[in-house]
Backbone atoms as SQL, in Angstrom:
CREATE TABLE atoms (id INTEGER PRIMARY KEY, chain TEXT, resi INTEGER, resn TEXT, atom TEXT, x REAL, y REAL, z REAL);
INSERT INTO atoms VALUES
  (1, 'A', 1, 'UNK', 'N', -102.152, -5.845, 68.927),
  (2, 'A', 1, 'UNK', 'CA', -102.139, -7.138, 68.271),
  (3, 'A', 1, 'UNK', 'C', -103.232, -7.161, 67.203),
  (4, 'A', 2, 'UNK', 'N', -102.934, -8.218, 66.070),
  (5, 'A', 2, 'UNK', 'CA', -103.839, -7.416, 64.978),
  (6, 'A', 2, 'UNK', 'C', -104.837, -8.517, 65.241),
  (7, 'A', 3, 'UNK', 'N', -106.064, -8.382, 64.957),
  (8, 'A', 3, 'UNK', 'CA', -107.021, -9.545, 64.885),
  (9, 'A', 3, 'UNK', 'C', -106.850, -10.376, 63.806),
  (10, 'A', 4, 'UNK', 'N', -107.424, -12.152, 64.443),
  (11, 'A', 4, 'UNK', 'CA', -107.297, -12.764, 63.155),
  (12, 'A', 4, 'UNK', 'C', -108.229, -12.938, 62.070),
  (13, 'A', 5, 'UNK', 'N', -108.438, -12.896, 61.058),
  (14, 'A', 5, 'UNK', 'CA', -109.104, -13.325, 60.002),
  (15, 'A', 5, 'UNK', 'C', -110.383, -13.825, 60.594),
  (16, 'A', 6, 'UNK', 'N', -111.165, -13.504, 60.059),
  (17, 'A', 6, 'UNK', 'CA', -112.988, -13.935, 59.996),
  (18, 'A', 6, 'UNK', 'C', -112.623, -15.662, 59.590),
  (19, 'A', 7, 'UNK', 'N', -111.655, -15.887, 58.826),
  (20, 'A', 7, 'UNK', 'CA', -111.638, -17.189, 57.864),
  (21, 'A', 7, 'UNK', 'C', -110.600, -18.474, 58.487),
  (22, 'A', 8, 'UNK', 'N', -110.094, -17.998, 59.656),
  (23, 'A', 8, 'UNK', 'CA', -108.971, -18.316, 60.028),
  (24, 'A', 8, 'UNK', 'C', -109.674, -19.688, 60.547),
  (25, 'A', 9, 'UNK', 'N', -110.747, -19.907, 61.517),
  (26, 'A', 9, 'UNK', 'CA', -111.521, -20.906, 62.245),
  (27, 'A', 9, 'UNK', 'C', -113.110, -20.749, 61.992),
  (28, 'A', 10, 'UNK', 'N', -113.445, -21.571, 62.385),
  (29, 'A', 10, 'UNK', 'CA', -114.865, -21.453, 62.909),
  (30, 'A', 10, 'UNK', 'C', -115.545, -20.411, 64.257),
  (31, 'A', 11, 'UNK', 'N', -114.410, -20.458, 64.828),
  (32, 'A', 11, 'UNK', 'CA', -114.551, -19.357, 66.328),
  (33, 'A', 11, 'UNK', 'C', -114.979, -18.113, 65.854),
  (34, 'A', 12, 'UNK', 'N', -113.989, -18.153, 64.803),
  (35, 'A', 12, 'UNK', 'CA', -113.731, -16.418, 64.283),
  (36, 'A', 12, 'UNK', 'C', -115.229, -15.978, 62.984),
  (37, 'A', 13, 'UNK', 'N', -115.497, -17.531, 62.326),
  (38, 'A', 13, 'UNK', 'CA', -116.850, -17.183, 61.422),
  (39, 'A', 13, 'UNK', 'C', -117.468, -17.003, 62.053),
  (40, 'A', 14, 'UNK', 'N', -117.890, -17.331, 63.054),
  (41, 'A', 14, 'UNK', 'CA', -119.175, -17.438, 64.024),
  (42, 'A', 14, 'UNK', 'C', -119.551, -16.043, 64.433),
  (43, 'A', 15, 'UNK', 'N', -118.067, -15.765, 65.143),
  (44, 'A', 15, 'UNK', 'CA', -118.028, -14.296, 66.090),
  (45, 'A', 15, 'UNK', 'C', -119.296, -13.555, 65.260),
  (46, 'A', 16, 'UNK', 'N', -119.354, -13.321, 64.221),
  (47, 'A', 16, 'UNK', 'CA', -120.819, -12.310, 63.145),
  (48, 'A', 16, 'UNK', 'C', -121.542, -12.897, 63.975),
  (49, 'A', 17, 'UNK', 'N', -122.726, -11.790, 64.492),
  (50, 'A', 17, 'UNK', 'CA', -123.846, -12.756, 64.495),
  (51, 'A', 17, 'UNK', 'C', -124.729, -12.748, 63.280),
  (52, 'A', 18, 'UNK', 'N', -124.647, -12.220, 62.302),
  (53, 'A', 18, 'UNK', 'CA', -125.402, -12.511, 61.094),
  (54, 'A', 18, 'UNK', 'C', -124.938, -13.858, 60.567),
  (55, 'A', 19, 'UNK', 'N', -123.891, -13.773, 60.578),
  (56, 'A', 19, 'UNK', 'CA', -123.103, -15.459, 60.244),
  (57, 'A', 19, 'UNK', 'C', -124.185, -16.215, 60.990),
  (58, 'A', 20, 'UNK', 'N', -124.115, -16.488, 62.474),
  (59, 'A', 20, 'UNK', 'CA', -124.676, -17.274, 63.055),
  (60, 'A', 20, 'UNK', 'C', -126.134, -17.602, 63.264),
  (61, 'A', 21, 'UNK', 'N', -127.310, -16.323, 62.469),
  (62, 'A', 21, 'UNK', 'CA', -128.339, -16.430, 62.063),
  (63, 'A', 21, 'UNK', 'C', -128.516, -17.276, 60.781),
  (64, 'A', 22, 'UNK', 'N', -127.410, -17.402, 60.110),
  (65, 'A', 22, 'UNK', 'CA', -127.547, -17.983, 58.345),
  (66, 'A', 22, 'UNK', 'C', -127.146, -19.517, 58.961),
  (67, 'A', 23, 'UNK', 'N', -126.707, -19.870, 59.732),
  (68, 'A', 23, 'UNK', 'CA', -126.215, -21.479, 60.715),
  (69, 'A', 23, 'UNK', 'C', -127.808, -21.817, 60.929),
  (70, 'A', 24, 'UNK', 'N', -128.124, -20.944, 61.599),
  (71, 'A', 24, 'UNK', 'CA', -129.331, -21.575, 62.567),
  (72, 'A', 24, 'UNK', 'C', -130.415, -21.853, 61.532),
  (73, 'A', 25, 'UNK', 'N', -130.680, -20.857, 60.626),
  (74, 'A', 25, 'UNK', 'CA', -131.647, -21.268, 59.575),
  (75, 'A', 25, 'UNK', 'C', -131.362, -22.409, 58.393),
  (76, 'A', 26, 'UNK', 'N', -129.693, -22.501, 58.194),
  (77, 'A', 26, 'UNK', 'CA', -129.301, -23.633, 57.366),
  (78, 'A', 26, 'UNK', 'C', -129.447, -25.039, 58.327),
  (79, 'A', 27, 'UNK', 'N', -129.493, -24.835, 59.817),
  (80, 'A', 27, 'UNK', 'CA', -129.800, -26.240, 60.174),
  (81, 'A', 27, 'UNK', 'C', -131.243, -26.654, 60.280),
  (82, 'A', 28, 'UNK', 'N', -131.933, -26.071, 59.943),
  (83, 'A', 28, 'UNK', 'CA', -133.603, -26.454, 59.218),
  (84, 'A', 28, 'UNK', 'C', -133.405, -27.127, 58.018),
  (85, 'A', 29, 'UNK', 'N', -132.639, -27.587, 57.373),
  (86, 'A', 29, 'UNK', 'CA', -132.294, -27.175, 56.178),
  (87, 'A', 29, 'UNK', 'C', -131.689, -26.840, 54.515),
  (88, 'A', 30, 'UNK', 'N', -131.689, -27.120, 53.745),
  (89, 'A', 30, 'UNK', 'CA', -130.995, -26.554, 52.388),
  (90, 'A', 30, 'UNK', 'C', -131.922, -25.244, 52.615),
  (91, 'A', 31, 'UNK', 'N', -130.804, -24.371, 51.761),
  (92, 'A', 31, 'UNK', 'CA', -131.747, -22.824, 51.292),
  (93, 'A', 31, 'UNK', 'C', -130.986, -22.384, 50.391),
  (94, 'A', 32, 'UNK', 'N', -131.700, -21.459, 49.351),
  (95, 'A', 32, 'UNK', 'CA', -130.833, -21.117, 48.163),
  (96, 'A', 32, 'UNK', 'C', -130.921, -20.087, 48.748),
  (97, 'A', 33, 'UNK', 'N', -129.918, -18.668, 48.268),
  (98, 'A', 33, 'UNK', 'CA', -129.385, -17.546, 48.490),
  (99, 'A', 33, 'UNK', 'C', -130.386, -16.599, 48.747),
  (100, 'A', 34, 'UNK', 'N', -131.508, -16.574, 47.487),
  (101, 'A', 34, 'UNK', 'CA', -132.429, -16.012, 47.498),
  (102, 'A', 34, 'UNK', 'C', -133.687, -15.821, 48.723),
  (103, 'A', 35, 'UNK', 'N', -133.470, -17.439, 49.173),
  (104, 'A', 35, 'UNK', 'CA', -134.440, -17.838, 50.092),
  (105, 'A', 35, 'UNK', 'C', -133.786, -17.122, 51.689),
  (106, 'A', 36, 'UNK', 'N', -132.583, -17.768, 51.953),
  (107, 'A', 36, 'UNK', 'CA', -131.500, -16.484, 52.898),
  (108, 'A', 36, 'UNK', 'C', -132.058, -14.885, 53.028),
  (109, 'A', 37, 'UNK', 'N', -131.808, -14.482, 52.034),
  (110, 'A', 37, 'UNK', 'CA', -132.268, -13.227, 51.875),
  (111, 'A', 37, 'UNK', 'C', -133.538, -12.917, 52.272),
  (112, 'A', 38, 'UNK', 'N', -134.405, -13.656, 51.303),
  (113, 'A', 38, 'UNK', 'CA', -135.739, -13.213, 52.220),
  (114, 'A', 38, 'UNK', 'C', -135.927, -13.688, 53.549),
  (115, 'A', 39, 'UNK', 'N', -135.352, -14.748, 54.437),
  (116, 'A', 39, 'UNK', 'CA', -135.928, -15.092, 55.560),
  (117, 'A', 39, 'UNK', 'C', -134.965, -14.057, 56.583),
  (118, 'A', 40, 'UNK', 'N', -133.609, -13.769, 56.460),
  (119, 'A', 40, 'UNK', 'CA', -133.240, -12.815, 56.852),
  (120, 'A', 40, 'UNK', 'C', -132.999, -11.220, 56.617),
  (121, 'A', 41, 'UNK', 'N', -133.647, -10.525, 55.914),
  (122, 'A', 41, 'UNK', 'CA', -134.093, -9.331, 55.353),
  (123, 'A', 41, 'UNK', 'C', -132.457, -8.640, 55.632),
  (124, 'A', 42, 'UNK', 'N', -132.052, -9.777, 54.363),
  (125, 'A', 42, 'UNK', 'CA', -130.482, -8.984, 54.280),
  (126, 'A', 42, 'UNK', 'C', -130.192, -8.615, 52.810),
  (127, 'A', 43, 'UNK', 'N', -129.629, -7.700, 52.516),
  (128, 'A', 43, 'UNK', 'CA', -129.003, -7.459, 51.305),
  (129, 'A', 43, 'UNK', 'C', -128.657, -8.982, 50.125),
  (130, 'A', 44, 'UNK', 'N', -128.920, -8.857, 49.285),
  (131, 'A', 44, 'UNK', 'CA', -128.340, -10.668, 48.500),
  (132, 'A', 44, 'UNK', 'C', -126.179, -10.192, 48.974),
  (133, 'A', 45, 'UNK', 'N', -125.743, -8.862, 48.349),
  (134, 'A', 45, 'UNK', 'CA', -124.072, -9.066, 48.655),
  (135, 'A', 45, 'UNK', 'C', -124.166, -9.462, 49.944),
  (136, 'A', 46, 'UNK', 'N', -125.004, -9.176, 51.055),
  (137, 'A', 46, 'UNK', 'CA', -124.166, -9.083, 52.357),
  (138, 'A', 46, 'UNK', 'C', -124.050, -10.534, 52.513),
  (139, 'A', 47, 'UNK', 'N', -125.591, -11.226, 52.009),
  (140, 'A', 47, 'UNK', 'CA', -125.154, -12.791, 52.426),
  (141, 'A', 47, 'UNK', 'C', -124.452, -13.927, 52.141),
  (142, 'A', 48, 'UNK', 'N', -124.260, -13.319, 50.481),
  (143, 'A', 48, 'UNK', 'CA', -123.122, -13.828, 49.659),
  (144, 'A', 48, 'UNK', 'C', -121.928, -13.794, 50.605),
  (145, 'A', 49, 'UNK', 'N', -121.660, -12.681, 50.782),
  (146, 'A', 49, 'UNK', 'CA', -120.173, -12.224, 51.634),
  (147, 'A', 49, 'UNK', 'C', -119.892, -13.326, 52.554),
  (148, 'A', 50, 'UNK', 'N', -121.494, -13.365, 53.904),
  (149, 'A', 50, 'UNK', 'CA', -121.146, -14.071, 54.646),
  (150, 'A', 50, 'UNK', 'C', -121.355, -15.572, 54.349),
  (151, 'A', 51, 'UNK', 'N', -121.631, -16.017, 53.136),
  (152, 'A', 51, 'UNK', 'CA', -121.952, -17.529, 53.119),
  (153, 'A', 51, 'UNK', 'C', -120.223, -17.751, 52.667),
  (154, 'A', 52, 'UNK', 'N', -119.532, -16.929, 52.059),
  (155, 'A', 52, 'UNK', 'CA', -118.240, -17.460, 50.972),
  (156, 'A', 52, 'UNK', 'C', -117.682, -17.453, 52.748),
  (157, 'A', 53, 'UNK', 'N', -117.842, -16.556, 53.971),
  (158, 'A', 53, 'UNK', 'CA', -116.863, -17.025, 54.990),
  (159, 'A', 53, 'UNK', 'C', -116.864, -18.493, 55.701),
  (160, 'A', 54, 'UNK', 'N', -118.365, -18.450, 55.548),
  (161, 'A', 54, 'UNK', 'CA', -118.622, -20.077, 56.197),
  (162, 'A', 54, 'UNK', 'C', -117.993, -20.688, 55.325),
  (163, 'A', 55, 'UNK', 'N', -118.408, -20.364, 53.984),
  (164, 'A', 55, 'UNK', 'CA', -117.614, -21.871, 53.245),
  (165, 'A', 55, 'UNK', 'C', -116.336, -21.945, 53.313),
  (166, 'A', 56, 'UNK', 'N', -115.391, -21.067, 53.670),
  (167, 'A', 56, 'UNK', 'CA', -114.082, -21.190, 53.659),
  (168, 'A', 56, 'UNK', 'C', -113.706, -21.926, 55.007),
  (169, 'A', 57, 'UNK', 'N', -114.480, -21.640, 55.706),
  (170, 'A', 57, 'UNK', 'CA', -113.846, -22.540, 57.338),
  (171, 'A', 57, 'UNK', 'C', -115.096, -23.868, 57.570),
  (172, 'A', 58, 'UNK', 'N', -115.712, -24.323, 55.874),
  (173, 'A', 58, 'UNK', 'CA', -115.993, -25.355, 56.183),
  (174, 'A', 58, 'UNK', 'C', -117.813, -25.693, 57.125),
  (175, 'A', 59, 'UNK', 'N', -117.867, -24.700, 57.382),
  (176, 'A', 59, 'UNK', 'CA', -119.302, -24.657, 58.179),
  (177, 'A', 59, 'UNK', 'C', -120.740, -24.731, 56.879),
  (178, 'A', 60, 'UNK', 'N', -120.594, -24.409, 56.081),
  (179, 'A', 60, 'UNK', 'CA', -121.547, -24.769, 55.205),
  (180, 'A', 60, 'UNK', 'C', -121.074, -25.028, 53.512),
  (181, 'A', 61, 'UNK', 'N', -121.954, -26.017, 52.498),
  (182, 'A', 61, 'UNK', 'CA', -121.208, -26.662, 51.578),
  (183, 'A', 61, 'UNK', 'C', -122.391, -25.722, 50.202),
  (184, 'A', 62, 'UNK', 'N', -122.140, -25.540, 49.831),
  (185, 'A', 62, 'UNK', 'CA', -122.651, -25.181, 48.267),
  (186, 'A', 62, 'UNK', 'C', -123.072, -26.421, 46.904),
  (187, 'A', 63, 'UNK', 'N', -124.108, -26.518, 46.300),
  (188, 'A', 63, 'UNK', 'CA', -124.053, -27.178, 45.185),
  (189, 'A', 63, 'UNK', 'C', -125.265, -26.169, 44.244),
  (190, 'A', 64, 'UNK', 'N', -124.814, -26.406, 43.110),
  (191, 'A', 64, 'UNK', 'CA', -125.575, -26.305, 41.819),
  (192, 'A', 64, 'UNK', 'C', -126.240, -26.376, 41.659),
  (193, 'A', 65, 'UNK', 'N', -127.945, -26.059, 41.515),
  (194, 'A', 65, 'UNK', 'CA', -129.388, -26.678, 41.435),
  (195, 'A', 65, 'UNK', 'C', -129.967, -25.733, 40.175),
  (196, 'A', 66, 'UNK', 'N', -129.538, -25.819, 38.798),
  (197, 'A', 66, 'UNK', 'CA', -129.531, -25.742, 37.977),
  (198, 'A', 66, 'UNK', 'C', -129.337, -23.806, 37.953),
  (199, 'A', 67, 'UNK', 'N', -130.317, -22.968, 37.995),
  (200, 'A', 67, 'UNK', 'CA', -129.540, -21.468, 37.873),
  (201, 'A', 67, 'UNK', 'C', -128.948, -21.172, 39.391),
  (202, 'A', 68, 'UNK', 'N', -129.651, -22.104, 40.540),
  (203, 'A', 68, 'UNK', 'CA', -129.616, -21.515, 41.827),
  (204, 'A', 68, 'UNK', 'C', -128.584, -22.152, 42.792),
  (205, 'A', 69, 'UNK', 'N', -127.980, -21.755, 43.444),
  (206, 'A', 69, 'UNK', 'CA', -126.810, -22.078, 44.867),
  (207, 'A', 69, 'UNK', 'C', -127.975, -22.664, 45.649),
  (208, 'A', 70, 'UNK', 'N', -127.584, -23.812, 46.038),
  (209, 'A', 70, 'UNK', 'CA', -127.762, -24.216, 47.593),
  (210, 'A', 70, 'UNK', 'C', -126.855, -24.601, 48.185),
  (211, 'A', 71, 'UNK', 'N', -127.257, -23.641, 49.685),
  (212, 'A', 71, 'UNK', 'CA', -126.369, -24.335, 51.421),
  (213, 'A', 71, 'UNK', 'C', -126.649, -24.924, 51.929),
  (214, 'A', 72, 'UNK', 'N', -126.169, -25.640, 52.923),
  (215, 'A', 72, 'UNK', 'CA', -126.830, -26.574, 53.728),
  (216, 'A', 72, 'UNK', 'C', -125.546, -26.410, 54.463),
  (217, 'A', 73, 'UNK', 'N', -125.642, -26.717, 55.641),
  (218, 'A', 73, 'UNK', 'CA', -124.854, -26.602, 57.016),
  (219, 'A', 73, 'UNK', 'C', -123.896, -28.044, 57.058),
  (220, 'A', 74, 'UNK', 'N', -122.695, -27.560, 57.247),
  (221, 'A', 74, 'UNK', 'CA', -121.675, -29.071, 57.425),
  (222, 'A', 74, 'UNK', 'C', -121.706, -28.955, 58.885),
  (223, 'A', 75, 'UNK', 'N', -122.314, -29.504, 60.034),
  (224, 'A', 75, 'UNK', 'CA', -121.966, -29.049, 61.478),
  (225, 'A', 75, 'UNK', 'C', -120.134, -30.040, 62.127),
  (226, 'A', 76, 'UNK', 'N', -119.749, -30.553, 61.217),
  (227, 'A', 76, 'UNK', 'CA', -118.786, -30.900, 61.583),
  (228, 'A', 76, 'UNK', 'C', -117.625, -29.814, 62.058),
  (229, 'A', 77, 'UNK', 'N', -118.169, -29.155, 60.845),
  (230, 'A', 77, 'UNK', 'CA', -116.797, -27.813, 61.056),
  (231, 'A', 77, 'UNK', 'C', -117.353, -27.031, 62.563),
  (232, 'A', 78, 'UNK', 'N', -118.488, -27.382, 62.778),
  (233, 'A', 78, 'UNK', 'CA', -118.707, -26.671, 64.463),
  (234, 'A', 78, 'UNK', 'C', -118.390, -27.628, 65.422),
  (235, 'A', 79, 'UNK', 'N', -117.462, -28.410, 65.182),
  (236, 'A', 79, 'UNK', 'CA', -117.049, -29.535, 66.468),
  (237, 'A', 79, 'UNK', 'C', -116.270, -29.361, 67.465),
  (238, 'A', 80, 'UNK', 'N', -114.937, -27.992, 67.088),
  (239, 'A', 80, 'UNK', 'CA', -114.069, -27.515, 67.700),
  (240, 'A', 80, 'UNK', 'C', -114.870, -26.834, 68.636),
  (241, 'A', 81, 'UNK', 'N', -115.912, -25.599, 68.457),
  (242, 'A', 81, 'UNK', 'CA', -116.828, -25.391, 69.418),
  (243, 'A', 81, 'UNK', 'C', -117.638, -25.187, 69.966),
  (244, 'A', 82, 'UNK', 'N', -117.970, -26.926, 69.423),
  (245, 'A', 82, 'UNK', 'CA', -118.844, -27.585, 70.667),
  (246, 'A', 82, 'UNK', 'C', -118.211, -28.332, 71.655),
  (247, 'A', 83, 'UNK', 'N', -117.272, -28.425, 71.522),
  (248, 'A', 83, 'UNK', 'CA', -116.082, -29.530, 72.397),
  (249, 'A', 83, 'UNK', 'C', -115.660, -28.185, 73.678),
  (250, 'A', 84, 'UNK', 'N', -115.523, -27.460, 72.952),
  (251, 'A', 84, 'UNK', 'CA', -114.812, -26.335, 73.887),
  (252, 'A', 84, 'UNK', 'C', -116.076, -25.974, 74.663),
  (253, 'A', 85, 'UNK', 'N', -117.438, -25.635, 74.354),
  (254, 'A', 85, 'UNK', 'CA', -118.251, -25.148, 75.423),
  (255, 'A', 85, 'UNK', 'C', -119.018, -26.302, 75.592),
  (256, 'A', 86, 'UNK', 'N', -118.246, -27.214, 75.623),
  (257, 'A', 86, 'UNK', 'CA', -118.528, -28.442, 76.739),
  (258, 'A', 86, 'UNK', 'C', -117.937, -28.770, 77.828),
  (259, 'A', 87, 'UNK', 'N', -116.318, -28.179, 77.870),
  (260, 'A', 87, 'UNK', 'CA', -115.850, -28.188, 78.880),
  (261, 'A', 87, 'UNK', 'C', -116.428, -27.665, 80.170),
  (262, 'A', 88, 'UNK', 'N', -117.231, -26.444, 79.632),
  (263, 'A', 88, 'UNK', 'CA', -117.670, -25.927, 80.674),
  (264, 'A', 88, 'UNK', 'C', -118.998, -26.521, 81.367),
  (265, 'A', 89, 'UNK', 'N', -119.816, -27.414, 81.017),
  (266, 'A', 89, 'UNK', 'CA', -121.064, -27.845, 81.130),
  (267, 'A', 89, 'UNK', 'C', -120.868, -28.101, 82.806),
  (268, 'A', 90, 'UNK', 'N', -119.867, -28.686, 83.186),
  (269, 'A', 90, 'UNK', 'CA', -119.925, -29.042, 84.399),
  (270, 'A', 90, 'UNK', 'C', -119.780, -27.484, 85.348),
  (271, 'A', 91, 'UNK', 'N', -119.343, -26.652, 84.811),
  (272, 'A', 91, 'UNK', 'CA', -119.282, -25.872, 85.823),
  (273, 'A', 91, 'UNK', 'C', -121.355, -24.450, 85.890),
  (274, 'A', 92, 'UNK', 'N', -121.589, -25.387, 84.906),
  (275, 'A', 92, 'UNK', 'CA', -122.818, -24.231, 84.500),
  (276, 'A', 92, 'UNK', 'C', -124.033, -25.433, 84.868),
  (277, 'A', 93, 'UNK', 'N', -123.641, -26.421, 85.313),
  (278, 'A', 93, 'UNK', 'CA', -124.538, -27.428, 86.309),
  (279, 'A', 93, 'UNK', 'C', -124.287, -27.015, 87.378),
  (280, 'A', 94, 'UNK', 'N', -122.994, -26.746, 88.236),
  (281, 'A', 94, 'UNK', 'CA', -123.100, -26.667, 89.317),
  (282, 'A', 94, 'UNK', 'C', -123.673, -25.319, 89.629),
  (283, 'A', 95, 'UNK', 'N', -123.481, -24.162, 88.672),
  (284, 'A', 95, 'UNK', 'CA', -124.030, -22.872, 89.205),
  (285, 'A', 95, 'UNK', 'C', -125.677, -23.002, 88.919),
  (286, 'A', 96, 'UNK', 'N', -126.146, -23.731, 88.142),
  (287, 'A', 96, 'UNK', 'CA', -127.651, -23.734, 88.032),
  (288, 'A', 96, 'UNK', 'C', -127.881, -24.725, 89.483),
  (289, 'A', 97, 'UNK', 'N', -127.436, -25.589, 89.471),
  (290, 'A', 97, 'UNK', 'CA', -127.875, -26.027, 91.083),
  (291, 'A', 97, 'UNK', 'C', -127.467, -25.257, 92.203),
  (292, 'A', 98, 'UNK', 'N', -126.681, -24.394, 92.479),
  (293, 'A', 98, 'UNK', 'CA', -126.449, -23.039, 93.637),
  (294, 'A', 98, 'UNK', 'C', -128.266, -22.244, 93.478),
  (295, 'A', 99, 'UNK', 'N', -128.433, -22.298, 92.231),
  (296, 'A', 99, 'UNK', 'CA', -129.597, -21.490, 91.885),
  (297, 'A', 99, 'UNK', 'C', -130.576, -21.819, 92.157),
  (298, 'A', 100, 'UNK', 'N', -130.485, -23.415, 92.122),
  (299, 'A', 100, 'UNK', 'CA', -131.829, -23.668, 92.505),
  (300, 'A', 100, 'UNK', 'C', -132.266, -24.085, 93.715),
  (301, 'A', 101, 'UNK', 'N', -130.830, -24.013, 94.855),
  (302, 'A', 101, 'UNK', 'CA', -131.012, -24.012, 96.037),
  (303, 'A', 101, 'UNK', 'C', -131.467, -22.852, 96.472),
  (304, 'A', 102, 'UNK', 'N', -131.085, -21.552, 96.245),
  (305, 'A', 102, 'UNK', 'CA', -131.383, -20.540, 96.674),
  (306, 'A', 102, 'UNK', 'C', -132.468, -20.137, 96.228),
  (307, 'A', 103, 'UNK', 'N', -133.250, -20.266, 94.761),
  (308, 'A', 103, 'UNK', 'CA', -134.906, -20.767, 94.930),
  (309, 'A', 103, 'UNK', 'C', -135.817, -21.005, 95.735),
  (310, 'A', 104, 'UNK', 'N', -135.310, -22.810, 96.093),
  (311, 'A', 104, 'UNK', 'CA', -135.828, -23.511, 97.103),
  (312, 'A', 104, 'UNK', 'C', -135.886, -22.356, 98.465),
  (313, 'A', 105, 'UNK', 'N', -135.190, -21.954, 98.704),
  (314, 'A', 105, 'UNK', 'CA', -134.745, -21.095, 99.868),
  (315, 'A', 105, 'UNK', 'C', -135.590, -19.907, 100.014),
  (316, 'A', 106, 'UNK', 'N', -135.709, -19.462, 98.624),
  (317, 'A', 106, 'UNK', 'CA', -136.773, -17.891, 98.441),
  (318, 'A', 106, 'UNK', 'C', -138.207, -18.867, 98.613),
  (319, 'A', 107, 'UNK', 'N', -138.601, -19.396, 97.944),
  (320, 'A', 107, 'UNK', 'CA', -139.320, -20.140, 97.859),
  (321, 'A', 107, 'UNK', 'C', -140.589, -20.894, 99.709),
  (322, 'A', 108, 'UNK', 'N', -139.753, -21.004, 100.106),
  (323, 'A', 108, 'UNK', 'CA', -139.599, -21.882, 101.434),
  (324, 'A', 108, 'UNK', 'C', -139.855, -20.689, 102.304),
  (325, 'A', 109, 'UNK', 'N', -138.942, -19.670, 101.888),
  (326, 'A', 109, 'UNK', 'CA', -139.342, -18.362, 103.087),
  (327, 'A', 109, 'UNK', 'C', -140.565, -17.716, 103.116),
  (328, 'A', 110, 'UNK', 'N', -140.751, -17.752, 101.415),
  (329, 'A', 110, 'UNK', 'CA', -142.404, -17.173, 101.137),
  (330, 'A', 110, 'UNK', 'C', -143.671, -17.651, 101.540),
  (331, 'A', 111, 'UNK', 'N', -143.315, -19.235, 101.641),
  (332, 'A', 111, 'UNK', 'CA', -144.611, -20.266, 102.395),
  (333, 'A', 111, 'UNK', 'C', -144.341, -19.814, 103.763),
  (334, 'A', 112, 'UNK', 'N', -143.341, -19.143, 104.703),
  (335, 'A', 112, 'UNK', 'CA', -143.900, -19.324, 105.945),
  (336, 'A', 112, 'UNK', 'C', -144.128, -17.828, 106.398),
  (337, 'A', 113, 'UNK', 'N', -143.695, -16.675, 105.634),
  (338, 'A', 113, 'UNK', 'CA', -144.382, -15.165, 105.265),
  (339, 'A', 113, 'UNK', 'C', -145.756, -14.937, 104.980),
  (340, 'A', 114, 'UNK', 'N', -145.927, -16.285, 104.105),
  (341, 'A', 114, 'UNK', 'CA', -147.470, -16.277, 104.366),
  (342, 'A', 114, 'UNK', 'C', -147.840, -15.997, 102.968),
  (343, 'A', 115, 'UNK', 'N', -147.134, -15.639, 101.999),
  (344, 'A', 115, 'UNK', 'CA', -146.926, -14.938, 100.530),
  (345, 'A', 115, 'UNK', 'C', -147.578, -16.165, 99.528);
């Protein structure tokens, strides 16, 4: 089965994690291309490359600032998933509380070991 497009969703921009380093620093944020580059010690094409994918699925917006590009992060286009790894929140509460019973438990054995 062929894979889909980098451009197809947001799921699929993300999958990069260089993509998802240029997110995390655009939500500090506006940054011009230049500034990208130096804070992530990337090539100027590579980040070009990956900013034109965000902008196509909407995750970050571009304007004009007289010679220079600025990004800035649209987090709307990350709504699909955040919705989706929210579904799971309830099940990653209940395994952090299994965890922290069995803590309590390590915990409890060590006070009467003497530890």
């Amino acid at each position: 089965m062929a894979r889909a497009a980098t451009t197809a969703d947001a799921f699929n921009a993300v999958a990069e994690p260089r993509r998802r380093e240029i997110l995390d620093v655009l939500a500090g944020g506006e940054r011009t291309v230049s500034e990208l580059v130096e804070l992530l010690d990337l090539a100027q094409p590579h980040v070009s490359r990956h900013l034109r994918v965000l902008r196509e699925v909407g995750a970050v917006e571009v304007r004009d600032a007289g010679r220079q590009r600025v990004y800035r992060l649209q987090p709307q286009a990350l709504k699909p998933i955040h919705d989706w790894v929210s579904g799971y929140a309830d099940l990653w509460a209940e395994r952090f509380g299994l965890l922290d019973g069995v803590l309590d438990d390590i915990r409890e054995q060590e006070k009467q070991d003497g530890h």
